[in-house]
Each structure stands twice: as C-alpha cells, then as structure tokens.
C-alpha positions in Angstrom: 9.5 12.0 -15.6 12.1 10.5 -12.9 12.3 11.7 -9.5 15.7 12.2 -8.0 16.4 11.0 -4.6 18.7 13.4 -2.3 22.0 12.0 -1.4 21.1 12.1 2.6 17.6 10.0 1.2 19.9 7.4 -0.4 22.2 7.0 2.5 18.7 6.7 4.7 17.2 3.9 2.0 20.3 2.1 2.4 20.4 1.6 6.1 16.1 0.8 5.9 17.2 -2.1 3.4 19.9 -3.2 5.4 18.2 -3.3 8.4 14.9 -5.1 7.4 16.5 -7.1 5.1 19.3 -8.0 6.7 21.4 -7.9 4.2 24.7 -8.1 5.4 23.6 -12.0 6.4 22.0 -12.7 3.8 24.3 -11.5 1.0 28.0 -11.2 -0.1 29.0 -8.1 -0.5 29.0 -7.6 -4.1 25.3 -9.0 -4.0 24.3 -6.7 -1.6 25.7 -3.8 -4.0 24.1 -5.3 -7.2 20.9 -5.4 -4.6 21.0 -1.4 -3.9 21.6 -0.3 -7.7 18.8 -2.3 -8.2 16.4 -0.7 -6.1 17.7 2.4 -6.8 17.5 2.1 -10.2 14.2 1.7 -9.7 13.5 4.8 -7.3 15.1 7.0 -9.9 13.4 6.3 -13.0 9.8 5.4 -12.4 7.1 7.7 -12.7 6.5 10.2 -10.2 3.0 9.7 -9.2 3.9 6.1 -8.4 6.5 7.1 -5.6 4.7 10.7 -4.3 5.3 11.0 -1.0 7.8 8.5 -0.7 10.6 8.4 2.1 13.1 6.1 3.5 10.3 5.4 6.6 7.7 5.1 3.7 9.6 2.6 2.4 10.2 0.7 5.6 6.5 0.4 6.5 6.3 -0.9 2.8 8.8 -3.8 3.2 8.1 -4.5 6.4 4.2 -5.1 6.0 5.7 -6.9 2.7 7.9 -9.2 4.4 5.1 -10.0 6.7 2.7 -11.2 3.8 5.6 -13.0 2.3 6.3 -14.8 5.6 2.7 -15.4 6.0 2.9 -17.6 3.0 5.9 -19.4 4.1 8.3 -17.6 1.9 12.4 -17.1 3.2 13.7 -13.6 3.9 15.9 -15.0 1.0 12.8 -15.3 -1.4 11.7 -11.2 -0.2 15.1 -10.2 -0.9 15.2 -12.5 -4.7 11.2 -10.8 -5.2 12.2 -7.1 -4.5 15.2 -7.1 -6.5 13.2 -8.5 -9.2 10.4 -6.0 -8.9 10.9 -3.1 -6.3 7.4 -1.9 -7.7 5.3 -4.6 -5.9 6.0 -2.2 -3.0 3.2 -0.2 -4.4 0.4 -2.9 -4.2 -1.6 -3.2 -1.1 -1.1 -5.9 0.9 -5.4 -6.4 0.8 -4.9 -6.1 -2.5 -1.9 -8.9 -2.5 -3.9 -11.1 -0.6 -6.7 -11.4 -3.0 -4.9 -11.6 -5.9 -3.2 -14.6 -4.2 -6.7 -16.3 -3.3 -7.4 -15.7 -7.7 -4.5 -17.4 -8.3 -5.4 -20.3 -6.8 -8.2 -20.7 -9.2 -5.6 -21.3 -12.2 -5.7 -24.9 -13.6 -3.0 -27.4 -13.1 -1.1 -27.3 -9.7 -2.2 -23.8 -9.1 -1.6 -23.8 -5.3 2.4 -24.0 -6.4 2.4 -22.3 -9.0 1.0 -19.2 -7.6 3.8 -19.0 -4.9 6.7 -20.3 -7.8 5.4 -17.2 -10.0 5.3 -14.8 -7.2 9.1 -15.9 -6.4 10.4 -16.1 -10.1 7.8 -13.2 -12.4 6.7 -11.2 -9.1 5.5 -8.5 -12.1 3.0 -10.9 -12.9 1.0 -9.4 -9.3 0.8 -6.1 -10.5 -1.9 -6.9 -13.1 -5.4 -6.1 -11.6 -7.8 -7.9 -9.3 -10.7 -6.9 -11.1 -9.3 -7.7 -14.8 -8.2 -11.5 -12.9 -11.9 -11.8 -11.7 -13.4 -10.7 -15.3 -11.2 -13.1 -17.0 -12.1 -15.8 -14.8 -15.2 -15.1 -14.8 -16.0 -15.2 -18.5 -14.5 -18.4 -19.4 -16.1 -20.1 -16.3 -19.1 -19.0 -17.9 -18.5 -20.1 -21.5 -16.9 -23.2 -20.0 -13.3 -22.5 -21.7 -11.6 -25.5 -21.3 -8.1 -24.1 -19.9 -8.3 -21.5 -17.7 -4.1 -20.9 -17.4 -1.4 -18.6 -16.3 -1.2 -17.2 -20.4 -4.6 -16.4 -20.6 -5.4 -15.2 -17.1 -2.3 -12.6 -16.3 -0.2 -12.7 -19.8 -2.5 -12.5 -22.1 -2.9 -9.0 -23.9 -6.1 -7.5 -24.4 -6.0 -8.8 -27.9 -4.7 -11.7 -27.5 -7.3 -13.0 -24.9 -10.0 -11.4 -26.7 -9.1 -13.2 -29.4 -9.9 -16.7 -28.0 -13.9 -15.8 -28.0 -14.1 -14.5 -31.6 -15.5 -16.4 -34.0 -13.3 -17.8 -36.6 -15.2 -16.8 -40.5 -15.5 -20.1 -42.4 -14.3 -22.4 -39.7 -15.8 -24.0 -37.1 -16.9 -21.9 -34.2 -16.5 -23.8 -30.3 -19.0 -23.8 -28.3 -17.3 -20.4 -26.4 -16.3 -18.5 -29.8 -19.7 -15.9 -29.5 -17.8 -12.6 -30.1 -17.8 -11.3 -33.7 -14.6 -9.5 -33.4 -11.9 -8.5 -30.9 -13.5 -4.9 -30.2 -16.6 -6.6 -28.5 -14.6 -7.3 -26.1 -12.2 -4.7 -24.8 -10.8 -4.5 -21.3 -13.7 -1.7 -20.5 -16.2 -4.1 -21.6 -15.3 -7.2 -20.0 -15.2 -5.6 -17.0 -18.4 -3.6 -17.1 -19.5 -7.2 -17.7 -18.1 -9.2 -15.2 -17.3 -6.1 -11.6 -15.5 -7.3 -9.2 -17.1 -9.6 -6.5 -14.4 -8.9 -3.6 -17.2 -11.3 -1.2 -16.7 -13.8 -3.8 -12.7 -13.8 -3.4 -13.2 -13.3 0.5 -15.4 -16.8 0.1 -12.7 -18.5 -1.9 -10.2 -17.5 1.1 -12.3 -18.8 3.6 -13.2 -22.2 1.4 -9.4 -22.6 1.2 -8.5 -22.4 4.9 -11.2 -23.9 5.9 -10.1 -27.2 3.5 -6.1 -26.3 5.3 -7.6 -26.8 8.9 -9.4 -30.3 7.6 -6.2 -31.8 7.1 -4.9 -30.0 10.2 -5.6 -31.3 14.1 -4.7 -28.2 16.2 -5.6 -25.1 14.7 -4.9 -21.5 16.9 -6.9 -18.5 16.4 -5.7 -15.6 17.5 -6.9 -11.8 18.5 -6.5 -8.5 20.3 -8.2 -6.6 22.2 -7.1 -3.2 23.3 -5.0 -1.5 20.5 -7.2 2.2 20.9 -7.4 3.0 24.8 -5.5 5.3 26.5 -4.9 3.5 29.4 -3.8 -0.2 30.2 -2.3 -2.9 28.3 -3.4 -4.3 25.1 -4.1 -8.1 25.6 -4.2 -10.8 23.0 -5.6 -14.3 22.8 -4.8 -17.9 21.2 -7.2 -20.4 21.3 -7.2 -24.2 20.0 -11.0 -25.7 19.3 -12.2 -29.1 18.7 -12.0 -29.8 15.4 -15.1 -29.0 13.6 -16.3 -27.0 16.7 -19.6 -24.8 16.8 -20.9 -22.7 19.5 -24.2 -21.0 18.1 -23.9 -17.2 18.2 -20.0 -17.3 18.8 -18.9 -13.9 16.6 -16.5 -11.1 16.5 -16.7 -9.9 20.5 -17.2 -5.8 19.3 -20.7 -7.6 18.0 -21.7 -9.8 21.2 -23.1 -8.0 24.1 -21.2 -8.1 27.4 -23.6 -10.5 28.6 -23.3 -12.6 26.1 -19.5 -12.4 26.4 -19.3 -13.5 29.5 -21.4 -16.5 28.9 -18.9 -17.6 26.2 -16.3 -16.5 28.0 -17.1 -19.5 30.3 -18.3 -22.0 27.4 -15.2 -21.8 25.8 -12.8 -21.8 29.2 -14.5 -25.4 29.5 -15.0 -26.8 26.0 -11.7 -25.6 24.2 -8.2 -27.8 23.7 -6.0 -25.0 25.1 -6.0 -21.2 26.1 -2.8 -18.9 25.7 -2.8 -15.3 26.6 -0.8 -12.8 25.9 -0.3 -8.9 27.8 1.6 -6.0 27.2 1.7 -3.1 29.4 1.2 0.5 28.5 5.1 0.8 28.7 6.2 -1.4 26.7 3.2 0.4 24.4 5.2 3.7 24.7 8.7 2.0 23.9 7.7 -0.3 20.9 4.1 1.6 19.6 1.2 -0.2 19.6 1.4 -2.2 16.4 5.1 -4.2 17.8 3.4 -4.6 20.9 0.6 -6.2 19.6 2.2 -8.4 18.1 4.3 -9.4 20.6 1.2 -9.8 23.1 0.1 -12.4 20.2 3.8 -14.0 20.4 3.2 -14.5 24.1 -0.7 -15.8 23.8 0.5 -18.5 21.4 3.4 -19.7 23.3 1.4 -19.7 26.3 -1.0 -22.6 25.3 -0.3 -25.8 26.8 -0.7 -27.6 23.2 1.7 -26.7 20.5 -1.1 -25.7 17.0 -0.2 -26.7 13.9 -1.3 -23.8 12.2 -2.5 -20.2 13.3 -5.5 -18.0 11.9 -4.6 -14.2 12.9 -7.3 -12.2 12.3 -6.0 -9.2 9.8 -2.2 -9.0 11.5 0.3 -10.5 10.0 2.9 -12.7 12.5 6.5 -14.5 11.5 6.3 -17.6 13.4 7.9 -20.9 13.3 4.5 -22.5 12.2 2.3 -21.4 9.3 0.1 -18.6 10.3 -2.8 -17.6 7.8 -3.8 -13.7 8.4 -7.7 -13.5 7.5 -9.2 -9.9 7.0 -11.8 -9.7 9.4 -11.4 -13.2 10.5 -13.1 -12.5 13.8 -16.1 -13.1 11.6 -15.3 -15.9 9.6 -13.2 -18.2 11.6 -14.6 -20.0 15.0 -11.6 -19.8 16.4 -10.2 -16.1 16.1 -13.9 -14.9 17.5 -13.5 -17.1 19.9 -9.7 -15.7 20.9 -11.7 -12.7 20.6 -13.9 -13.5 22.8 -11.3 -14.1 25.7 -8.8 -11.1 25.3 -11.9 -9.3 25.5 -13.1 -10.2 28.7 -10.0 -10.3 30.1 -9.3 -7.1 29.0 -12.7 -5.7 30.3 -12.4 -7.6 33.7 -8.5 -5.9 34.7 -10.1 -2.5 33.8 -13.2 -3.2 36.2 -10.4 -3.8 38.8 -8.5 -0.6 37.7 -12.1 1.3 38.3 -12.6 0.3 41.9 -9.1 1.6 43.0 -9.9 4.6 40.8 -13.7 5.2 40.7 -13.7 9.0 39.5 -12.3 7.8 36.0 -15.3 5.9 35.0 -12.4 2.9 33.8 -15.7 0.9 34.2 -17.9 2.6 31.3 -15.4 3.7 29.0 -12.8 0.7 29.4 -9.9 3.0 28.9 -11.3 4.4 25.3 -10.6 8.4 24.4 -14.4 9.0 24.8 -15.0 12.7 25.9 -16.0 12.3 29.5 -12.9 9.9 29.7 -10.8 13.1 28.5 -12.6 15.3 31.8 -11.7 13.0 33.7 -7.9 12.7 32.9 -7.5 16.9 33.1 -10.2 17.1 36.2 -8.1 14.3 38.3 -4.5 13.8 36.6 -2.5 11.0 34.8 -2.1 7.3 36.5 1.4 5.4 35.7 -0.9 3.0 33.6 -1.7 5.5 30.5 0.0 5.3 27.5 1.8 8.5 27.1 2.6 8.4 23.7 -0.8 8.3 22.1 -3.1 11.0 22.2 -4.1 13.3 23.6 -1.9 12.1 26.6 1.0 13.0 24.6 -0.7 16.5 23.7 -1.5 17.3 27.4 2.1 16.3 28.7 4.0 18.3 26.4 1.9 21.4 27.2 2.8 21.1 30.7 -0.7 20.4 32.1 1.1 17.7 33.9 4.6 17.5 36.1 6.2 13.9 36.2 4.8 14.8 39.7 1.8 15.0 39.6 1.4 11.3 37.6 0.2 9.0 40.5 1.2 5.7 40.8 -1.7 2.8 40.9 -1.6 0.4 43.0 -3.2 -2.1 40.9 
C-alpha cells in the first residue's frame, strides 16, 4: 500500500532536491518539473516499509551521502540527477553496500571497469539486486569454469533462467559445467547456502584494484582524521604523499599503535615522505557546520596544504568531491600505507596541541583523556566550568548549557 506525503512534506522534498541538486542550474524548467513528478511518483506509490521513517532531512542525508559515492567515482552532478530520476529507489541501498556491489561488478568479463559505471548511469536498477546473490553467481561459475561470466547471467538473469545454464540437457551433450539434473537443484536458497557471502573477499578485490590504480599513479595522498568524538578542541586531518611502493614495518591504523610508537613514526615519516598537508578546524567552526562538514573541510585544507599536487587521494571511509579522483576505502587506515600513515600524523598532532591545552589547564586532565567524554573528563567540566575551546553542540555540553549549569559568564577564555 502507498504512503501519502503531506503537502508541507512535498513543498520540504522540493527545496532538499533543489538545493542538493542544484537543479535550477542544472535543468530547464520543464526538466526540473518532469524531475519532481518523478521522484514523487516514486514516494507515493512504493511500498511502505521501504520509505518508514522517511522525511525531507532523511532524504537529504540519502542524496547527499549518494552524491558523494557518485562523485567518488567520477560521476557529474548531471549523471546523479539522470541516475535518481531513473531509479529514486537506489536511495534505499547503503552506500557499504553500493561500494561492494561496485567492486563485484568489476569482476564481469569484457570491459567490465566501463561497463559497471555505463550501467550504473543508464539501468541504475540493475544495483538493487543483491551482493550476496552477485557473489553466489560468481562464485559458481568460477568454480565450474563457465566460460562467460556476463552482465545477463550475473544481474539479469532470473532464477530460472541462470539455473538453467547448469542443467543437464537429456539426450544431448552435457559441458563440462551442466552437473544439475534440473532447475530446482538449484534455487536462489540453495545457491546461496552454497556459495555465503565472503564480504573479506570483496574488501580484497577493492584493495587489489586500488592498489593496481596507484601502480600507474606517481603521487598518491592518503588522507585521515583524527578528532571527530571529543568534547573539546579541533578535529585535525592529515594528507600524506609516500614513495611509491613505500613500507615502513608496523605502520597501522594510529587507534592500534601505542603512543610510543606513534611518535617514532611520527618522525620516520616527517623525514621519509614526498609531502605533508594538514588540515584544522576549531571547535567553532564544529558548532556552526557539525562535525561531519567540518571534517571534511579539515581534509579539504590538509590536501591543499601539501607542497606536491597527488594525483589521486585514498580517504579512508569519508567520502570528498574534489577536483582529482579520490577513492574512499572502508577502514583504509588498515589497508592503505598511506591513509595509516595520515593517520599517524593528525594523530600526533592532535595529541601534542591537547598536551599544550593541559599545561595551561592542568585540573582537566586534557593530557589523559585528550578531550574524549570519559567520566572523570565530565567531573572535571561541572567541578571547574567550560573553556571557549569546547564544542557546545555535542554532548553533554549542550545538555549542561541549556540547564543553566553554566552563564556565558562563567565560560573562561584560554589563552592557548
């Protein structure tokens, strides 16, 4: 059964598209009109369950996280636009989920690397069928050695039509990959029971396919934050360019290194790598963007802050729209050299301005906690009052302030 949108909702849906969209750019007017029915249309008449909880600021996390991806990929706000109005619906797949079905796409014969982004642009339904059926598919004729592993048989393909392919034929003569006896031996529920999805397997195909991107690539920036969960200070971000085909034994995700250790990169890398940027963004402009723009923004500045231009940039898991391919890699501080190593930096730099911070303000104990809502930190705050450097809007800042437990006067300025 549809679910009917409010007039107020529609009139709020319209100025979310228009804004992230930019639709009155980007199309004529009777475009943008045939755009909104569109979408509408959609809204309207698909199931409930698929659009529960849905609101206009739903919607513009949605598309904005979409056009991220998109961009990511090196796709055109014109291409996001052509994609939605084909297929509002792909709203509702995770972008994780996005990202790997992209990386099994690439395992399609025959110019797959194209044709993966072509179909995304022109049959953008085709991404709705599911990673694990993908895998199975692919799986099972990798195994049997099928000699055409294609866009029909992989996404299009029925369940009877693809199971079909492995049955033998009676009285004729049986390929080497014809071992089912009939086409309910092998059902969607079986071939996946037989075949579960390997989502290390996909993250290893990722990783195998940047990793043959940066060999064709000289100048290669990873890039990472540190500081997105304290309640106090800036959140600082890091770009760093490597030799190519650089290894420093050890050199991991900084939340994994001790602070020893840290430090000891810290200094490795200051001397061995191409070029540093870095990136900060003060607890105000925290409170007036949130913490998600200003990361990104802190990632803007690290990048344009190194002294050679990359090529290409690995983000590890946040999406950035740049004007030079960027590559966001899910827990990349753990699979690419260079993001642990941009780790690596924003994290001691981080740490070393909130060991400053502690020896102009001692009783906060900046020093242990490094600015993170742990409970003594939390003591501290209602035993001794706000700084000027805390981020107001996140909790339970926000909580105390609006219960009155603290007067703009009696927030003390730092001097630091």
């Amino acid at each position: 059964m549809g679910v009917k949108w409010k007039e107020e909702d529609s009139l709020a849906l319209e100025h979310v598209l228009f804004e992230e969209l930019d639709l009155n750019n980007a199309l004529t007017i009777e475009g943008r009109l045939a755009f909104f029915k569109d979408f509408m249309k959609y809204l309207q008449h698909n199931r409930s369950e698929e659009i529960k909880g849905r609101t206009p600021e739903s919607l513009r996390n949605n598309i904005r996280t979409f056009k991220d991806f998109c961009f990511e990929l090196g796709f055109t706000l014109m291409d996001v636009i052509h994609i939605l109005r084909m297929s509002p619906s792909i709203l509702n797949v995770s972008i994780e989920s996005l990202r790997d079905k992209y990386t099994l796409m690439g395992l399609i014969d025959d110019h797959s690397y194209h044709l993966r982004k072509t179909k995304l642009i022109l049959c953008p339904d085709d991404y709705r069928v599911s990673n694990e059926l993908i895998y199975a598919r692919y799986m099972l004729m990798k195994t049997l050695d099928y000699p055409s592993i294609n866009w029909s048989n992989m996404v299009h393909a029925s369940e009877k039509e693809f199971a079909k392919i492995f049955v033998k034929k009676d009285g004729g003569y049986n390929k080497p990959y014809k071992i089912f006896s009939s086409t309910d031996d092998l059902t969607r529920d079986n071939l996946l029971r037989m075949f579960p999805y390997d989502r290390e397997f996909v993250s290893s195909l990722r990783s195998k396919e940047i990793n043959e991107k940066s060999n064709r690539i000289n100048y290669i920036a990873g890039v990472d934050e540190v500081g997105r969960g304290p309640l106090v200070g800036p959140v600082v971000a890091a770009a760093v360019i490597l030799p190519k085909g650089y290894k420093l034994e050890g050199l991991t995700d900084s939340k994994k290194l001790s602070e020893k250790k840290r430090n000891t990169f810290y200094d490795i890398l200051m001397k061995d790598a191409i070029a540093i940027g870095v990136g900060i963004k003060s607890n105000k402009i925290i409170d007036e963007v949130n913490i998600y723009e200003a990361t990104k923004l802190a990632m803007k500045d690290a990048i344009n802050n190194l002294s050679v231009k990359p090529e290409h940039v690995l983000i590890d898991a946040m999406p950035l729209e740049l004007d030079i391919p960027t590559t966001s890699i899910i827990k990349g501080d753990a699979l690419s050299e260079s993001i642990a190593a941009a780790s690596v930096i924003a994290k001691v730099t981080r740490d070393r301005m909130m060991y400053e911070l502690d020896k102009g303000y001692p009783e906060y104990g900046f020093a242990k906690h490094k600015g993170y809502p742990t409970k003594e930190h939390i003591n501290n705050v209602k035993q001794y009052g706000l700084l000027d450097n805390y981020r107001f809007t996140f909790k339970p800042i926000s909580v105390l302030i609006n219960d009155g437990d603290f007067s703009e006067r009696q927030i003390r300025k730092t001097h630091i």
